[in-house]
C-alpha positions in Angstrom: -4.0 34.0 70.5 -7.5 34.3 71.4 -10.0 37.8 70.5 -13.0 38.5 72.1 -15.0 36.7 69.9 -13.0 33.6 69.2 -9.7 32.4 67.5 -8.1 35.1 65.3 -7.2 33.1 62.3 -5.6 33.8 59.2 -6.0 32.2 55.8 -3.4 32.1 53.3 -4.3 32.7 49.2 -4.0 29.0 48.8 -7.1 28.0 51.3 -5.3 26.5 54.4 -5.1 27.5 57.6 -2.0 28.9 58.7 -1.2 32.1 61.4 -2.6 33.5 64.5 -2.2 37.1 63.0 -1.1 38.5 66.2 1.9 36.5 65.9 2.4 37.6 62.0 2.2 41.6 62.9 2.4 42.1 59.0 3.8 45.4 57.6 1.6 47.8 55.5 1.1 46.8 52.7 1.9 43.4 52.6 -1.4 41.9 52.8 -1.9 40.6 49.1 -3.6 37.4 49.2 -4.7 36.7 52.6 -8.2 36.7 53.6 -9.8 37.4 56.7 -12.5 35.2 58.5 -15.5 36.8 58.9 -15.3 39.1 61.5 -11.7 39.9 62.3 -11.4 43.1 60.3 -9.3 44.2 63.9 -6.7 41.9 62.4 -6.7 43.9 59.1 -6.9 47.4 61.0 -3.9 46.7 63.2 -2.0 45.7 60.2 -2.8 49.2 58.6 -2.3 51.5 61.0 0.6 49.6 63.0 2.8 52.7 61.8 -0.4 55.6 63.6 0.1 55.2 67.4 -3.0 55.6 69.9 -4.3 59.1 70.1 -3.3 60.3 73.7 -5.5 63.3 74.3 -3.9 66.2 76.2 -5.0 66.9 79.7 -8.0 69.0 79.7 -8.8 68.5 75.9 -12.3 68.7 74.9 -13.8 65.4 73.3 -13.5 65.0 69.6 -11.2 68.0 69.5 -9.7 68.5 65.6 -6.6 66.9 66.7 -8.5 63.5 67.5 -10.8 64.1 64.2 -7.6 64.4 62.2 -6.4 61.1 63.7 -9.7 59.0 63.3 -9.8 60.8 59.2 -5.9 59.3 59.0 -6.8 55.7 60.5 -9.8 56.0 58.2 -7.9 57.0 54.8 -5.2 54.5 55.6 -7.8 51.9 55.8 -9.3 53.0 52.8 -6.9 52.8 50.3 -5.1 49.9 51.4 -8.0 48.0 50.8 -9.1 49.8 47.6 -5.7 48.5 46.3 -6.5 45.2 47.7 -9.6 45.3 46.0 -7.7 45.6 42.4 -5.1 43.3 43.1 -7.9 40.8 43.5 -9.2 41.7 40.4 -6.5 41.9 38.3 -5.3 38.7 39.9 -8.1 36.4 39.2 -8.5 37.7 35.5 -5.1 36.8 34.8 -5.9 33.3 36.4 -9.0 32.7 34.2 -7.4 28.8 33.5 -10.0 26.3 32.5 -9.1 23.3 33.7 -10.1 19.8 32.3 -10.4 18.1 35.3 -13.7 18.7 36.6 -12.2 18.9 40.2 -9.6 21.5 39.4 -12.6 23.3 37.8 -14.7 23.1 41.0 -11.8 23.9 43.2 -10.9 27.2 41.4 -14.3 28.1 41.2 -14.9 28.1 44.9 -11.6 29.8 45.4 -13.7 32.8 43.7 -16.2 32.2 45.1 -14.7 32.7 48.4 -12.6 35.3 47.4 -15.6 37.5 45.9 -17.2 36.7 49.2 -14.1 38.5 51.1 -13.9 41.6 48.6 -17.9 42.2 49.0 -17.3 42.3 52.6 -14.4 44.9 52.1 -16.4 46.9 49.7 -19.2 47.1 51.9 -16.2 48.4 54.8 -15.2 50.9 52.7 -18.9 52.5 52.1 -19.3 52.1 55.5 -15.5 54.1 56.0 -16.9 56.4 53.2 -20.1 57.1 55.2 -17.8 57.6 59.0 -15.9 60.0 57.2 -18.7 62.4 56.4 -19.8 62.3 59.6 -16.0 63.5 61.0 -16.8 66.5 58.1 -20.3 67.4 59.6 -18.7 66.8 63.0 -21.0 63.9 64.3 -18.2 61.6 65.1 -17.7 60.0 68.1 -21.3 60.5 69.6 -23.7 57.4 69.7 -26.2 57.1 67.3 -29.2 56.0 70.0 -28.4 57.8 73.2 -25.6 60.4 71.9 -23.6 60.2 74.5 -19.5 60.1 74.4 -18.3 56.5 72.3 -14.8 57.0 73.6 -11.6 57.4 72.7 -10.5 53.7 72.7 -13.5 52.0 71.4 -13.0 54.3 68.0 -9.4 53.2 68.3 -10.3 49.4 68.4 -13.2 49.7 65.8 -13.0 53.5 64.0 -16.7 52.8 62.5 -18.3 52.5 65.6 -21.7 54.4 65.4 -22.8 53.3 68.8 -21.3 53.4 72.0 -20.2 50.4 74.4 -23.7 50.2 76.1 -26.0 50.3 73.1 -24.2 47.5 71.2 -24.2 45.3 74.4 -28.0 45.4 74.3 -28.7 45.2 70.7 -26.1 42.2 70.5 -28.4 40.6 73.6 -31.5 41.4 71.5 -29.8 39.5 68.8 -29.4 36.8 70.4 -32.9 37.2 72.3 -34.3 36.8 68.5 -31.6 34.1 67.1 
């Protein structure tokens, strides 16, 4: 199975390739040891919120109306704590594991398994500030509006990516700028 930005690939605890995580559909709560590559946090949010449908707005309901800030604070929280828990499993997990090893391979290959794996729970840490920071702007109601041009982000890009801060058009052009510069 193929995302828009590549291959969605799933690593096991141990190192090795193994899943196309659309195939896996794991249940919440039963992500303990896997790490995502970089960039395919989509993968992680389905997993979460498999058990909150799509918001289906009623007809003639205004645009961020409570209901829809209610569901985006749910997808949010859910997100939140699962990988807060994650987050001390991790932790708890590799100070139990503190081995040293004799062979100087077993050394180095333990090492860069933390390495990796503090890697992972930075980039989780940093989603949950960033969660943190998308729920205060649901309180002060500022939600759903693009940060450059303020103009509607829609429904279903918040559903595919609940942290967006800018809408579809904006992040096409400053993606083409970033490439412009790269």
């Amino acid at each position: 199975c193929a995302t828009p930005r590549g291959p969605c690939i799933l690593r096991c605890g141990s190192g090795g390739f193994k899943h196309c995580f659309h195939a896996l559909r794991l249940p919440l709560g039963n992500l303990s040891g896997i790490k995502f590559a970089r960039g395919h946090w989509r993968a992680l949010l389905d997993a979460l919120t498999s058990n909150i449908p799509p918001y289906s707005p009623a007809k003639g309901e205004k645009y961020m109306s409570a209901g829809q800030r209610a569901h985006f604070r749910a997808i949010l929280q859910t997100l939140k704590l699962e990988l807060s828990e994650d987050i001390e499993r991790t932790v708890q997990r590799m100070q139990g594991e503190a081995t040293l090893f004799a062979d100087p391979s077993d050394r180095a290959t333990q090492e860069s398994d933390m390495a990796t794996e503090l890697r992972n729970r930075d980039r989780e840490r940093k989603l949950i500030k960033k969660i943190d920071e998308t729920i205060a702007r649901i309180d002060a109601d500022d939600y759903g509006y693009c940060d450059k041009c303020g103009v509607e982000i829609g429904l279903r890009r918040l559903e595919a990516r609940p942290t967006a801060t800018l809408c579809i058009d904006c992040k096409t052009l400053d993606e083409l700028r970033e490439k412009q510069v790269a």
